[in-house]
C-alpha positions as CSV (number, residue, x, y, z in Angstrom):
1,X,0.0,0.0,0.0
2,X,1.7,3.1,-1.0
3,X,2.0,5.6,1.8
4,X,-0.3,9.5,1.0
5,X,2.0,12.2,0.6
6,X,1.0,14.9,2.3
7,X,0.7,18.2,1.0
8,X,3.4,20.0,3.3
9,X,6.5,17.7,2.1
10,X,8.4,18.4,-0.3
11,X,8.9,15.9,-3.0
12,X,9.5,15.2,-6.3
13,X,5.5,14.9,-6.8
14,X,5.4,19.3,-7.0
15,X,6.8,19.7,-9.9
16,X,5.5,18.1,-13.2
17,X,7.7,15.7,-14.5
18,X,10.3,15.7,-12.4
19,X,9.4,11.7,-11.1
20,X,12.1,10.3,-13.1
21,X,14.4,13.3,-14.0
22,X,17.1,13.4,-11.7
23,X,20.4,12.8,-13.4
24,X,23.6,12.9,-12.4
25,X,25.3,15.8,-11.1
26,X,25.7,18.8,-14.0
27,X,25.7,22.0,-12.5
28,X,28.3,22.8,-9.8
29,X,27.8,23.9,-6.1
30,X,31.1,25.9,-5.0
31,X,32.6,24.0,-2.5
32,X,32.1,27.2,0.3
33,X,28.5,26.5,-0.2
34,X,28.6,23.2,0.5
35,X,30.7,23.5,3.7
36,X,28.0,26.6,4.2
37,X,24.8,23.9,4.1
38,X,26.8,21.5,6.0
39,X,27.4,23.6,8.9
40,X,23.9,24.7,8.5
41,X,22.5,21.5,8.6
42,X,24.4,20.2,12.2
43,X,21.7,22.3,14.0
44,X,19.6,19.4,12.7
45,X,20.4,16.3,13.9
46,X,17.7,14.6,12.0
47,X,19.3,15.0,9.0
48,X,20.6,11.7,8.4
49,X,22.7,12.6,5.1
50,X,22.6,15.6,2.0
51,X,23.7,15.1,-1.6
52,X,23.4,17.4,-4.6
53,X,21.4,16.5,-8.1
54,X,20.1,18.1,-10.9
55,X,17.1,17.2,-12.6
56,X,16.0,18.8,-16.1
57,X,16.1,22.4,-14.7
58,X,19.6,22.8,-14.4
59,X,19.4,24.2,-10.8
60,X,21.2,22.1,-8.1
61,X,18.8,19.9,-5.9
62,X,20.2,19.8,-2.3
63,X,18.7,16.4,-1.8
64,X,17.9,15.6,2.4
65,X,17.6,12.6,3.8
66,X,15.6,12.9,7.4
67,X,14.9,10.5,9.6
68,X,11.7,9.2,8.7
69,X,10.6,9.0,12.5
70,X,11.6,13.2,13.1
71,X,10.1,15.0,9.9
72,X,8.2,17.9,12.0
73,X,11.2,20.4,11.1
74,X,11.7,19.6,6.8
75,X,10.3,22.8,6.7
76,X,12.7,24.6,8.8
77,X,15.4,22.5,6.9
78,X,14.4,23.4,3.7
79,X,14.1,27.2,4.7
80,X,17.8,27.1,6.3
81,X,19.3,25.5,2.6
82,X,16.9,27.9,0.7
83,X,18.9,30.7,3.1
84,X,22.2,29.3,2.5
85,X,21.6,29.3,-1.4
86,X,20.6,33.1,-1.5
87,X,23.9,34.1,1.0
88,X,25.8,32.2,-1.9
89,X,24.2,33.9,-4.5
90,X,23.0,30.2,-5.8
91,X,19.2,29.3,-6.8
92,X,18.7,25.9,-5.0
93,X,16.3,23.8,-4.6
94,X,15.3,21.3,-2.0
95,X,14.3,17.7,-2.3
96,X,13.1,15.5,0.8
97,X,14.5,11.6,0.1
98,X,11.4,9.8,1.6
99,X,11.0,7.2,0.1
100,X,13.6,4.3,-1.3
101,X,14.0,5.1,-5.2
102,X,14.7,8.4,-4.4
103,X,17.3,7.2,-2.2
104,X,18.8,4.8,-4.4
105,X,18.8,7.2,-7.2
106,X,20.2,9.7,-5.0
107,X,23.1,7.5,-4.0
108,X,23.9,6.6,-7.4
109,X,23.6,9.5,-9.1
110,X,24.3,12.2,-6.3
111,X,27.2,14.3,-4.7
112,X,27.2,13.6,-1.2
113,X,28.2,16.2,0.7
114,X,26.7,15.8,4.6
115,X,27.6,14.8,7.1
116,X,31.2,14.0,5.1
117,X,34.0,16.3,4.2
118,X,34.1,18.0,0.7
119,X,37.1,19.6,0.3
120,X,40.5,18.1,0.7
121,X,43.2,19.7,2.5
């Protein structure tokens, strides 16, 4: 039985055609953004892990994976990246991983960035 998706959470379901669009990673997110949204997203410890995608729009997806049993702040997490990308001049967008295909897809096509390093020093 598939699970209702309710209308606060952001998924792939909000934009039209975007169910099977992500690909793999195209347009670049500067590493000080990424270290940015990663320091960012320690004030959530929810947050299981965060990759970056692209789908057919070109702007980066920050895609979140949250603890399925803690979702009452993806709003506040999606405001926070949303915040991030504006500081950094970047147009992001956001993209709760609730359910496993976006996961897998994620994984396979995605840059992880959180909780691990990007940069190397």
């Amino acid at each position: 039985m598939r699970r209702r998706v309710r209308d606060d959470e952001p998924t792939l379901a909000e934009r039209p055609n975007r169910a099977n669009t992500q690909r793999g990673l195209q347009a670049s997110v500067p590493d000080a953004a990424l270290e940015a949204l990663s320091s960012e997203l320690r004030g959530f410890p929810e947050v299981e892990w965060a990759c970056v995608l692209v789908d057919d729009s070109d702007v980066p997806l920050i895609g979140v994976r949250v603890d399925p049993s803690f979702l009452n702040r993806v709003a506040d997490i999606t405001d926070v990246i949303l915040d991030v990308g504006e500081r950094q001049s970047l147009a992001l967008q956001v993209l709760l991983l609730n359910n496993q295909d976006q996961v897998k897809n994620a994984r396979r096509n995605g840059r992880a960035f959180y909780p691990w390093t990007t940069t190397t020093r």
